[in-house]
OpenMM code with the backbone's topology and positions (N, CA, C; nanometers):
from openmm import Vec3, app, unit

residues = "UNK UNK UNK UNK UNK UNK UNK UNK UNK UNK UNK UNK UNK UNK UNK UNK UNK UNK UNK UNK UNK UNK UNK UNK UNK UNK UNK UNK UNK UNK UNK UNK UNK UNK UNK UNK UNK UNK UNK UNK UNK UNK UNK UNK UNK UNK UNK UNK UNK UNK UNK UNK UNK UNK UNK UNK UNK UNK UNK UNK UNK UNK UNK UNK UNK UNK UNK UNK UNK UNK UNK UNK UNK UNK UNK UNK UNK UNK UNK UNK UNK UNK UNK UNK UNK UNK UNK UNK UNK UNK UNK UNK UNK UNK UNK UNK UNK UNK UNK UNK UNK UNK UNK UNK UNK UNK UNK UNK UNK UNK UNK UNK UNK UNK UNK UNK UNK UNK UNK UNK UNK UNK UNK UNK UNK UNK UNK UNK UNK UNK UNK UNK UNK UNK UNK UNK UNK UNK UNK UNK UNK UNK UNK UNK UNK UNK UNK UNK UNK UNK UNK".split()
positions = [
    Vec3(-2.0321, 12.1740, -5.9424),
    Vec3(-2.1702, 12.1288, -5.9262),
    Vec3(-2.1685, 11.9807, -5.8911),
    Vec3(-2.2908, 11.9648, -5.8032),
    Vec3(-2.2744, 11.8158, -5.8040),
    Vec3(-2.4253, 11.7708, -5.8031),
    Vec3(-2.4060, 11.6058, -5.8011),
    Vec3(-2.5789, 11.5862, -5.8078),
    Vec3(-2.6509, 11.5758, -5.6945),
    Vec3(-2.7444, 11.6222, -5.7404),
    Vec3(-2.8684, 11.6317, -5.6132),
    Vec3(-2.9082, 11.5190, -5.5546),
    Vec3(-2.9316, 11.5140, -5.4170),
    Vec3(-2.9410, 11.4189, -5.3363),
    Vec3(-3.0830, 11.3182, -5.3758),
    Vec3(-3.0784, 11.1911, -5.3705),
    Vec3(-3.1825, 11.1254, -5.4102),
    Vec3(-3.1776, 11.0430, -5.4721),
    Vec3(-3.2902, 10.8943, -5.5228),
    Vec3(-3.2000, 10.7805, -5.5421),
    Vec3(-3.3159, 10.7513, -5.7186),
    Vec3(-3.2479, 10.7086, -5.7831),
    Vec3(-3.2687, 10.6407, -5.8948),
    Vec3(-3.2936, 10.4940, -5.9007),
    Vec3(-3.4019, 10.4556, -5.9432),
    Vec3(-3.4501, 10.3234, -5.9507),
    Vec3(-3.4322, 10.2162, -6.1246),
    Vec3(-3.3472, 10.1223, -6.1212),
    Vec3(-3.3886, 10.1187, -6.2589),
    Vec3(-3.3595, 9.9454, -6.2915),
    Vec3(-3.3632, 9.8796, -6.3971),
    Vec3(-3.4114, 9.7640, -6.4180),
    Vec3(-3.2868, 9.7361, -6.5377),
    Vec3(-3.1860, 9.6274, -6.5049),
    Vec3(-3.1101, 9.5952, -6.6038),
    Vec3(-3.1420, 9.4239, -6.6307),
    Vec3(-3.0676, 9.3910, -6.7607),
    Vec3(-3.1102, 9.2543, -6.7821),
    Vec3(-2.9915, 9.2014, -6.8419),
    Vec3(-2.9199, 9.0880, -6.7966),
    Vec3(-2.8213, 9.0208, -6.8258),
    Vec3(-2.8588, 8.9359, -6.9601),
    Vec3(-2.8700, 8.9564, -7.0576),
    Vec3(-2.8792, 8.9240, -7.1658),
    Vec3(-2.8035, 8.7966, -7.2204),
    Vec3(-2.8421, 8.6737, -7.1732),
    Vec3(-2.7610, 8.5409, -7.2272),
    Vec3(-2.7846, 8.4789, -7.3842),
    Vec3(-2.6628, 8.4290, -7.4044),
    Vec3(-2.7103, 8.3763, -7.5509),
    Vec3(-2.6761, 8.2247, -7.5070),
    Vec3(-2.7027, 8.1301, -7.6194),
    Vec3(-2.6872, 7.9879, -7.5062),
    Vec3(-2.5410, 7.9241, -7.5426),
    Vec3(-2.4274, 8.0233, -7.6228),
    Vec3(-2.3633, 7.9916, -7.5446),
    Vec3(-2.3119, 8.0512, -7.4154),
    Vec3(-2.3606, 8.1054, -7.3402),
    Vec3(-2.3372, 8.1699, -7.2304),
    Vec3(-2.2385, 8.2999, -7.2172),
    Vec3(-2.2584, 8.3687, -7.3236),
    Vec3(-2.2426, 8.5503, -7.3721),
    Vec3(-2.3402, 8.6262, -7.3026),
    Vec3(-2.2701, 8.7665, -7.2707),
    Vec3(-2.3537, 8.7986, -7.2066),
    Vec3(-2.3510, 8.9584, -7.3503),
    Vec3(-2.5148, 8.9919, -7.3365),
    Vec3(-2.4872, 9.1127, -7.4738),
    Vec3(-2.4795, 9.2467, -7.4028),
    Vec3(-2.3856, 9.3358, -7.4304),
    Vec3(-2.3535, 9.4654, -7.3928),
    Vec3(-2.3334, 9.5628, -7.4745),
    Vec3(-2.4175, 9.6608, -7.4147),
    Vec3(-2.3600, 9.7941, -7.5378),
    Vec3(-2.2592, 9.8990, -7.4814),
    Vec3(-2.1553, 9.9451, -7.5406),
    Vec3(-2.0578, 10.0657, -7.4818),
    Vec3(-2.1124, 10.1729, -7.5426),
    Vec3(-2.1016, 10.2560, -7.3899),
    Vec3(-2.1727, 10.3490, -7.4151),
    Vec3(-2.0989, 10.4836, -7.3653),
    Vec3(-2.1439, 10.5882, -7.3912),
    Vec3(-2.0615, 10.7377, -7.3203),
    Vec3(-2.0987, 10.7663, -7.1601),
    Vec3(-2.0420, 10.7397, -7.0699),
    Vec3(-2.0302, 10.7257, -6.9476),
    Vec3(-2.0968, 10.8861, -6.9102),
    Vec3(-2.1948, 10.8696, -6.8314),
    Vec3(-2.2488, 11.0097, -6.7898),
    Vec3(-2.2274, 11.0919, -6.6942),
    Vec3(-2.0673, 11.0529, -6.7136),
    Vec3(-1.9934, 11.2061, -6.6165),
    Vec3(-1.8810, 11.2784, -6.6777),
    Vec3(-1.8555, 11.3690, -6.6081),
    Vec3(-1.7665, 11.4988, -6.6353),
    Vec3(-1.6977, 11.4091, -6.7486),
    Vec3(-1.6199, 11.3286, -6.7487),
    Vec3(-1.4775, 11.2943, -6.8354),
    Vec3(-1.5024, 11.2504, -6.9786),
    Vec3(-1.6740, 11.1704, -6.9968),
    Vec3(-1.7496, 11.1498, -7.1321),
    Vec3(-1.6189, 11.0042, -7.1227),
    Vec3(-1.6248, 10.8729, -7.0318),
    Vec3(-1.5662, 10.7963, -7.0447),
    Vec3(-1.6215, 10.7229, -7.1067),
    Vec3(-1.6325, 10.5898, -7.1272),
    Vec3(-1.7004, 10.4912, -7.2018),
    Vec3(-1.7308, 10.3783, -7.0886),
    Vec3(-1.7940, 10.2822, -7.0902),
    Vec3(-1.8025, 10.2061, -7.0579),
    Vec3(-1.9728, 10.1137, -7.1092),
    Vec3(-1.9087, 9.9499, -7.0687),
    Vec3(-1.9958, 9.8515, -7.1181),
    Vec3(-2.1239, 9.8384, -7.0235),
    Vec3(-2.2362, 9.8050, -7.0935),
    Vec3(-2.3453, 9.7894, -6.9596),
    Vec3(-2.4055, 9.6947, -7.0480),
    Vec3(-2.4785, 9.6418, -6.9652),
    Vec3(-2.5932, 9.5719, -6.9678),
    Vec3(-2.7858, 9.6646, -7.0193),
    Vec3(-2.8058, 9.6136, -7.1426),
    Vec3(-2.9721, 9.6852, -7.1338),
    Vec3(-3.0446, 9.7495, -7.0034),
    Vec3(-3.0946, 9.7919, -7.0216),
    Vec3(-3.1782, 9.8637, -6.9495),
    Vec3(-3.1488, 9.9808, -6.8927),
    Vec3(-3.2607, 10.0643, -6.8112),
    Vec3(-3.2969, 10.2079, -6.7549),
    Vec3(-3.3634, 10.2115, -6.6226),
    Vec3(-3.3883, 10.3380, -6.6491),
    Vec3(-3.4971, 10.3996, -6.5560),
    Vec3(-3.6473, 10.3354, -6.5010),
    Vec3(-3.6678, 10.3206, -6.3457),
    Vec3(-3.8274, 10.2741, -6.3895),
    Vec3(-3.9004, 10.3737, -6.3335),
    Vec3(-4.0013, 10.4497, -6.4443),
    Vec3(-4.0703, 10.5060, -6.4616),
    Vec3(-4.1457, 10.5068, -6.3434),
    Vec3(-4.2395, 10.6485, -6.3225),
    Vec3(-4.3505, 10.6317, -6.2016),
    Vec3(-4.4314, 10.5367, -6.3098),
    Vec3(-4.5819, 10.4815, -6.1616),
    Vec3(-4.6332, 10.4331, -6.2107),
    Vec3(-4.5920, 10.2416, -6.2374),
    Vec3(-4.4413, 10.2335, -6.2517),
    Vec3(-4.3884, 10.0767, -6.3115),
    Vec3(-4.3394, 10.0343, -6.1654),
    Vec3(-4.2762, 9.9003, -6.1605),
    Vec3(-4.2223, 9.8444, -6.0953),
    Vec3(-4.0928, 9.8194, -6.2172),
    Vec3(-4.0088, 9.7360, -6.0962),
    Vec3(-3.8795, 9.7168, -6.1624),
    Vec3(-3.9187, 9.5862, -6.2957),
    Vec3(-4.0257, 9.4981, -6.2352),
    Vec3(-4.0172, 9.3976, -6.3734),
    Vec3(-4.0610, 9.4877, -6.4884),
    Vec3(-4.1785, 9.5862, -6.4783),
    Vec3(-4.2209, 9.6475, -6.5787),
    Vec3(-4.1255, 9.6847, -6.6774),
    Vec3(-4.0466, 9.7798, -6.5823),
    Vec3(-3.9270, 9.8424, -6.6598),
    Vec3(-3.8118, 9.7487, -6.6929),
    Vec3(-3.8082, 9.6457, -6.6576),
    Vec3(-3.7599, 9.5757, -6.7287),
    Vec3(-3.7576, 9.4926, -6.8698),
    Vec3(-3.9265, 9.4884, -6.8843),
    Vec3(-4.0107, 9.4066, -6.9915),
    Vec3(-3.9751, 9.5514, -7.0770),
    Vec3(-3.9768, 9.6688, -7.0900),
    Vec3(-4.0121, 9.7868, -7.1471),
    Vec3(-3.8594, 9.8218, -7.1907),
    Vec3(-3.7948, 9.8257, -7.1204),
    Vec3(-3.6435, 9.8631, -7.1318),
    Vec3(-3.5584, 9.7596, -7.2484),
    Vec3(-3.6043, 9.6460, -7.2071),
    Vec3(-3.5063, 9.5832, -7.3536),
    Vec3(-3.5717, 9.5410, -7.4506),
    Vec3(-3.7205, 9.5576, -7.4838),
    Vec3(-3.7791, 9.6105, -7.5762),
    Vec3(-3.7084, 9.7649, -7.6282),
    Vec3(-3.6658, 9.8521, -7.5798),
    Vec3(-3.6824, 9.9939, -7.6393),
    Vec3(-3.4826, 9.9724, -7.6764),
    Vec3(-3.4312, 9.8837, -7.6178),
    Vec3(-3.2725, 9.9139, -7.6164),
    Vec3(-3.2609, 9.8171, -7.7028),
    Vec3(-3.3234, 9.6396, -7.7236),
    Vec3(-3.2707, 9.6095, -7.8187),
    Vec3(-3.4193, 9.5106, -7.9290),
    Vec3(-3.5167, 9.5750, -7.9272),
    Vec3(-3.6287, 9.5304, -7.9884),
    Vec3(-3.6652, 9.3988, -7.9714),
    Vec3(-3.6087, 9.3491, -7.8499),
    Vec3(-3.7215, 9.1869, -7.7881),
    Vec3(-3.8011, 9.2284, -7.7139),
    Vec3(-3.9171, 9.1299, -7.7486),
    Vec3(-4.0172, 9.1596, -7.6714),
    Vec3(-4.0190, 9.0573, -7.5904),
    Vec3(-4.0307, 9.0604, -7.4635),
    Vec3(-4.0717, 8.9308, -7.3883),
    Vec3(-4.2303, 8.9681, -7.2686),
    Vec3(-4.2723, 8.8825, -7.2027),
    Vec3(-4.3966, 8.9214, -7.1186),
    Vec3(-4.3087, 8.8838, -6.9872),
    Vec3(-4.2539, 8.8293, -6.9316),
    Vec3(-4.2145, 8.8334, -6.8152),
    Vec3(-4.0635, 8.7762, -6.7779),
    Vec3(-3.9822, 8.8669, -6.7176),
    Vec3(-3.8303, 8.8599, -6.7058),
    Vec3(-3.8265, 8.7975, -6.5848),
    Vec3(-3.8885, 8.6930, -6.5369),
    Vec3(-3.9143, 8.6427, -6.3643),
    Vec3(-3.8504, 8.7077, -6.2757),
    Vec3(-3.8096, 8.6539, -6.1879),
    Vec3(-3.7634, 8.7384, -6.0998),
    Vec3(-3.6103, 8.8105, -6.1093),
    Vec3(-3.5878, 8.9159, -6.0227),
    Vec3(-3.4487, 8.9342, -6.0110),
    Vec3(-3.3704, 8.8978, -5.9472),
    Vec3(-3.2551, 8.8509, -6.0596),
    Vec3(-3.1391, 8.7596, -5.9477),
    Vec3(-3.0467, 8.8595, -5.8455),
    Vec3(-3.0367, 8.9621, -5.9010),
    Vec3(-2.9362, 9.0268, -5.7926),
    Vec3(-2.9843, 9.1897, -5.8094),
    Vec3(-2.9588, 9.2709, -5.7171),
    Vec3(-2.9211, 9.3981, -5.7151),
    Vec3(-2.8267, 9.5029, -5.6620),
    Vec3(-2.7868, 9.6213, -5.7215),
    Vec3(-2.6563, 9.6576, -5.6663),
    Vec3(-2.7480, 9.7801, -5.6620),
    Vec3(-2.6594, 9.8693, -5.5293),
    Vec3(-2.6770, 9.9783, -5.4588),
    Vec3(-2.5175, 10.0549, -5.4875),
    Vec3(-2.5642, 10.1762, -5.5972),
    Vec3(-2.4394, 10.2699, -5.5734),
    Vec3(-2.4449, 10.4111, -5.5726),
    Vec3(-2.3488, 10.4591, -5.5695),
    Vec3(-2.3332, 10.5769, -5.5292),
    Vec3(-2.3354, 10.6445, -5.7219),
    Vec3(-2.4003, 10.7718, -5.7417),
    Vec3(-2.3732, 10.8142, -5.9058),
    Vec3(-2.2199, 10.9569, -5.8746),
    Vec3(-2.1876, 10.9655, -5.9402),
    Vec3(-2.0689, 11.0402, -5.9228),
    Vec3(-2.0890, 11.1239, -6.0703),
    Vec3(-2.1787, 11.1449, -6.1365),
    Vec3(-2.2366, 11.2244, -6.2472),
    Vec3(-2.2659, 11.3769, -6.1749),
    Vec3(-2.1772, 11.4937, -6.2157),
    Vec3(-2.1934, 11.5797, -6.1502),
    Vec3(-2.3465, 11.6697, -6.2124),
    Vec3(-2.3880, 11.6556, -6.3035),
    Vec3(-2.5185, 11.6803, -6.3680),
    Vec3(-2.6317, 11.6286, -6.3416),
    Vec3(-2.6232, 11.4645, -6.2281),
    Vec3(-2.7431, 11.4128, -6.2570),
    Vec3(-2.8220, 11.4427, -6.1391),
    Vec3(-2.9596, 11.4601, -6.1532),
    Vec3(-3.0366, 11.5130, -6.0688),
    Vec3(-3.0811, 11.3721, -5.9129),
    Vec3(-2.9824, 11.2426, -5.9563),
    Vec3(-2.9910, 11.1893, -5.7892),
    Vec3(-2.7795, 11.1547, -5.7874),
    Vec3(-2.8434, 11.1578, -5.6636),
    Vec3(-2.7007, 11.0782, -5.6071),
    Vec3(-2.6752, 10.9374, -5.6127),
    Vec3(-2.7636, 10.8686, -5.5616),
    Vec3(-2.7393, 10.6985, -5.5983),
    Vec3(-2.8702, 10.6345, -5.6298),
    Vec3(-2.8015, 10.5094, -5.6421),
    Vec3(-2.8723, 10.4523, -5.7721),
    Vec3(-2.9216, 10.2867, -5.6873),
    Vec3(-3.0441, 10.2103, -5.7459),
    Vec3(-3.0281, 10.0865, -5.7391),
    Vec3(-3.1140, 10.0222, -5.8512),
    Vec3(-3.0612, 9.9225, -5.8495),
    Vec3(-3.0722, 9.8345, -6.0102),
    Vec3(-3.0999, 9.6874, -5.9481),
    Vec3(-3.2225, 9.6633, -6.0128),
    Vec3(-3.2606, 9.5445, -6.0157),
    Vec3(-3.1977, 9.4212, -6.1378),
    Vec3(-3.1162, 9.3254, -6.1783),
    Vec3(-3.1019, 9.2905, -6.1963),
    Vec3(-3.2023, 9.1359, -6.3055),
    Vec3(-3.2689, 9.1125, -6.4040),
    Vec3(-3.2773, 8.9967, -6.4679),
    Vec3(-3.2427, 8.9353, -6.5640),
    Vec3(-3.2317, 8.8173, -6.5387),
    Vec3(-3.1731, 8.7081, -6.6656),
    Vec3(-3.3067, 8.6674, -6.7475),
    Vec3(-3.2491, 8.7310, -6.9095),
    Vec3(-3.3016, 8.6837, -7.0017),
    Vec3(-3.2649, 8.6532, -7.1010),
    Vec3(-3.3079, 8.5038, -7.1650),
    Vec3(-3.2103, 8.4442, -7.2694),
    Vec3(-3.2753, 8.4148, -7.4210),
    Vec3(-3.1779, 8.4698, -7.4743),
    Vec3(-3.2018, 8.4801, -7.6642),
    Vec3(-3.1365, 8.3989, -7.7081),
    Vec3(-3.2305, 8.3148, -7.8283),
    Vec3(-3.0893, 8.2763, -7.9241),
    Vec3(-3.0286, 8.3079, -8.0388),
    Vec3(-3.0407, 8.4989, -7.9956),
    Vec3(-2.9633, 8.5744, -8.1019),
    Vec3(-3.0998, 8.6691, -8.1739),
    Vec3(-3.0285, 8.7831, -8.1950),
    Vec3(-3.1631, 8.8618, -8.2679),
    Vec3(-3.0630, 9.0035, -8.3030),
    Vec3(-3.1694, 9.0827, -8.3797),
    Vec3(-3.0738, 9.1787, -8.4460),
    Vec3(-3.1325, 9.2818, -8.3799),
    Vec3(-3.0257, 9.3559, -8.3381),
    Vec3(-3.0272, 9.4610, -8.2378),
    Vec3(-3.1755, 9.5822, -8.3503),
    Vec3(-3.2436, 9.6117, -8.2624),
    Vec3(-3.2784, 9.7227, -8.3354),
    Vec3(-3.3111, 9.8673, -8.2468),
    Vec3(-3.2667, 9.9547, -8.3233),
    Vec3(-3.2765, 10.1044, -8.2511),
    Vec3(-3.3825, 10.2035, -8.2483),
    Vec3(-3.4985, 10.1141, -8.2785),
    Vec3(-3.6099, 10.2138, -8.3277),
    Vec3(-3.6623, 10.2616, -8.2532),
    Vec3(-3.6869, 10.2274, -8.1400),
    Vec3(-3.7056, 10.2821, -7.9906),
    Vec3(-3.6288, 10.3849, -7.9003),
    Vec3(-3.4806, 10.3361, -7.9709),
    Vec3(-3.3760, 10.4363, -7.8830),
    Vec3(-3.3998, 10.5706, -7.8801),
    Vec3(-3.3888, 10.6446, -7.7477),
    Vec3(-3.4266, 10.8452, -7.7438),
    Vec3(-3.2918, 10.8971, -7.8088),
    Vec3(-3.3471, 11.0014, -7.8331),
    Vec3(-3.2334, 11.0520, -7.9078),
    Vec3(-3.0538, 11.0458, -7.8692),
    Vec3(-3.0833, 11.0577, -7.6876),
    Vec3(-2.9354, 11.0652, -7.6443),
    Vec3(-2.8841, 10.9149, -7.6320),
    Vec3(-2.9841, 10.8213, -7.7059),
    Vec3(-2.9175, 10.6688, -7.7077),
    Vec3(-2.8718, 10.6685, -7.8390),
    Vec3(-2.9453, 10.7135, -7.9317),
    Vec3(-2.8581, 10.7347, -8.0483),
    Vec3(-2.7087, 10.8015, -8.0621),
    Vec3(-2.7111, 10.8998, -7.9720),
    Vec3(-2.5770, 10.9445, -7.9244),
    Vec3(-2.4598, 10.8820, -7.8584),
    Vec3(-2.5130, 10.7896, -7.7188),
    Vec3(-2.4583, 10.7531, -7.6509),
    Vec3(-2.4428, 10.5740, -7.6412),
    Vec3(-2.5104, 10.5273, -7.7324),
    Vec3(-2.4618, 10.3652, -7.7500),
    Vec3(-2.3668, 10.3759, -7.8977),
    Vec3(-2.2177, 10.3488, -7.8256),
    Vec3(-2.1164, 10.3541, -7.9507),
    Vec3(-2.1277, 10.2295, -8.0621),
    Vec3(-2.1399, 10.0892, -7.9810),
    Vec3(-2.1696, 9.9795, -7.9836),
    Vec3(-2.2103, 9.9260, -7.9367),
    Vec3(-2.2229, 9.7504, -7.9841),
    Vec3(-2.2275, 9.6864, -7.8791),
    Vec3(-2.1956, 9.5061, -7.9261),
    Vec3(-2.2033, 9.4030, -7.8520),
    Vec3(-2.1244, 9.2719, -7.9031),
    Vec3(-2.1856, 9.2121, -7.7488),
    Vec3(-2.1251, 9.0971, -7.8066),
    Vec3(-2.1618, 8.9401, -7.6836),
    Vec3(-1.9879, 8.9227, -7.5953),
    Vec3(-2.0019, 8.8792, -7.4899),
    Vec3(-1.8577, 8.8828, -7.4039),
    Vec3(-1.9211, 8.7539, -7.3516),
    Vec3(-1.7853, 8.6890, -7.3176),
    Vec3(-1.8227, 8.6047, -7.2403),
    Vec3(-1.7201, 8.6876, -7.0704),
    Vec3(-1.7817, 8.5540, -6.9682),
    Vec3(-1.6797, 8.5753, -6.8627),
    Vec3(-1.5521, 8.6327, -6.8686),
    Vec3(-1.4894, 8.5256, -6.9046),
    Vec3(-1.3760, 8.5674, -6.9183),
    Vec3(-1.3108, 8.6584, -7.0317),
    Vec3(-1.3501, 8.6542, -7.1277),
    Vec3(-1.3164, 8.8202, -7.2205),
    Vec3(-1.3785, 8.9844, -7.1305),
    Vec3(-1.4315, 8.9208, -7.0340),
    Vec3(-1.4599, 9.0696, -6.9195),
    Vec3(-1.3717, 9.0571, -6.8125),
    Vec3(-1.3315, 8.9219, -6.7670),
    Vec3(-1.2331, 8.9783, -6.6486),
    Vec3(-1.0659, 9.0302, -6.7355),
    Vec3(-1.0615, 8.9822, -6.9015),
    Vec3(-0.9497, 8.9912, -6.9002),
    Vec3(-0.9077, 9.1089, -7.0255),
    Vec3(-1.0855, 9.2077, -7.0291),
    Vec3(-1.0398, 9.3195, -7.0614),
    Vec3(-0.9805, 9.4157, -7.0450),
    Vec3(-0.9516, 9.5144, -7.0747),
    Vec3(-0.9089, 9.6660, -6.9834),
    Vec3(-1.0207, 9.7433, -7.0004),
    Vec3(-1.1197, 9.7172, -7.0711),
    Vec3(-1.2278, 9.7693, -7.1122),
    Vec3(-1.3322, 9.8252, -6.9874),
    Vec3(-1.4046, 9.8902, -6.9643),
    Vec3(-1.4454, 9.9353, -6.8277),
    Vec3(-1.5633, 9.8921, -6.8164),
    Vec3(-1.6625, 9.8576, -6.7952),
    Vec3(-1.7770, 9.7529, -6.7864),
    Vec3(-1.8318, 9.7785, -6.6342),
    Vec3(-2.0040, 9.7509, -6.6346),
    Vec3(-2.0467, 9.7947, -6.5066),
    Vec3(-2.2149, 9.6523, -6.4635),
    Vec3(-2.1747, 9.6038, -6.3909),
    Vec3(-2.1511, 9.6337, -6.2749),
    Vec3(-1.9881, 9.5268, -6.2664),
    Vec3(-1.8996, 9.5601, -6.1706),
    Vec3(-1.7698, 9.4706, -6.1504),
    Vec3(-1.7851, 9.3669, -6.1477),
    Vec3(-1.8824, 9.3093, -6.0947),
    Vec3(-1.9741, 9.1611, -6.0483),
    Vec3(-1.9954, 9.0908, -6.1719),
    Vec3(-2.0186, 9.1591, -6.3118),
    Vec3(-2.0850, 9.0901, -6.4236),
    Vec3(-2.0203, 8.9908, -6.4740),
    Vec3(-1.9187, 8.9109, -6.4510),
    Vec3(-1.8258, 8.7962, -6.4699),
    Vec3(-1.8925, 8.6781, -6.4023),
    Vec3(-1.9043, 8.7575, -6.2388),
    Vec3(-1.9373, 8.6097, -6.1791),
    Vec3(-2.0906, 8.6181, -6.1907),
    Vec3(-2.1440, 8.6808, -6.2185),
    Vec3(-2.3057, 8.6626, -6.2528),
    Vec3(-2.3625, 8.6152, -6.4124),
    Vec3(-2.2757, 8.6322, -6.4848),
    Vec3(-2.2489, 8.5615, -6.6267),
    Vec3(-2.2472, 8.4303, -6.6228),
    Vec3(-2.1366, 8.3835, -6.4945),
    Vec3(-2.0912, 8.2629, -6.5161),
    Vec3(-2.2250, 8.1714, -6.4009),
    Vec3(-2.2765, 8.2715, -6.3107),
    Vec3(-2.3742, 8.1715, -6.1880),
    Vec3(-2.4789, 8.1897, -6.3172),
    Vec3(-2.5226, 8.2492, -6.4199),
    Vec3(-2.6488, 8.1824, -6.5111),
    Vec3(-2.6355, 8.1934, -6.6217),
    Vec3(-2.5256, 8.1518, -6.6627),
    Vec3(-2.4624, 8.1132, -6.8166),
    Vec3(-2.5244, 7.9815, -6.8235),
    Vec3(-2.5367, 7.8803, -6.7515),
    Vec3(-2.5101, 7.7341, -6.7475),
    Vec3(-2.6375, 7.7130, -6.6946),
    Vec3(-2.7679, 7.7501, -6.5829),
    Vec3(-2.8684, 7.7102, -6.5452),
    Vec3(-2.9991, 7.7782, -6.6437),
] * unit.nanometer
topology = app.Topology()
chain = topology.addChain("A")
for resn in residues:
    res = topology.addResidue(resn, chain)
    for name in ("N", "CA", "C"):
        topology.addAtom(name, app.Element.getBySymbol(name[0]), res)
């Protein structure tokens, strides 16, 4: 089986702390092999939202901040999903930087398969991601850590 043709829209947020950490949760990778890997907050944007929406909404529900506006997005990636279950083929992700100075994760929002599927999660900097073996998404998140760690 494979996934059905069609594209997924969704809203992630680079999560800075001031010392320039970026916060990630590992999670169960949503294909055939049940791999793991690190991401960045956020989801899906809903009909009805735009990508900031789902952005303001998404790390509210993943890690209980609330903010009113994630300005703009610094970057976005276009990929291909290789999830033989999921109902699109590729994906694009809007990208924003938003910065905490620290807060306690809370799960009260999480759907049930986040309760399942966030194993953990912790602060990385740059370089503890280029010099993991750890699998982490998007590849880019080093040098986008480091272009707004510091501004």
């Amino acid at each position: 089986m494979t996934a059905k043709p069609g594209l997924r829209l969704t809203s992630r947020i680079i999560l800075l702390d001031p010392e320039g950490r970026v916060f990630l949760m590992d999670t169960k990778s949503p294909s055939s092999d049940g791999a793991h890997r690190w991401i960045t907050p956020g989801g899906g944007v809903d009909p009805g939202e735009d990508h900031r929406d789902a952005a303001i909404r998404e790390l509210r529900e993943e890690t209980g901040i609330v903010i009113d506006d994630p300005g703009e997005p610094v970057w976005s990636w276009d990929f291909d999903v290789e999830w033989d279950l999921a109902d699109h083929d590729r994906g694009h992700s809007e990208f924003y930087v938003v910065r905490t100075p620290g807060f306690v994760l809370s799960d009260a929002e999480w759907t049930d398969d986040e309760q399942v599927d966030i194993l953990q999660s912790r602060w990385w900097t740059a370089d503890e991601l280029e010099a993991t073996d750890e699998a982490f998404e998007p590849a880019e998140l080093p040098e986008l850590v480091r272009r707004h760690a510091g501004s």
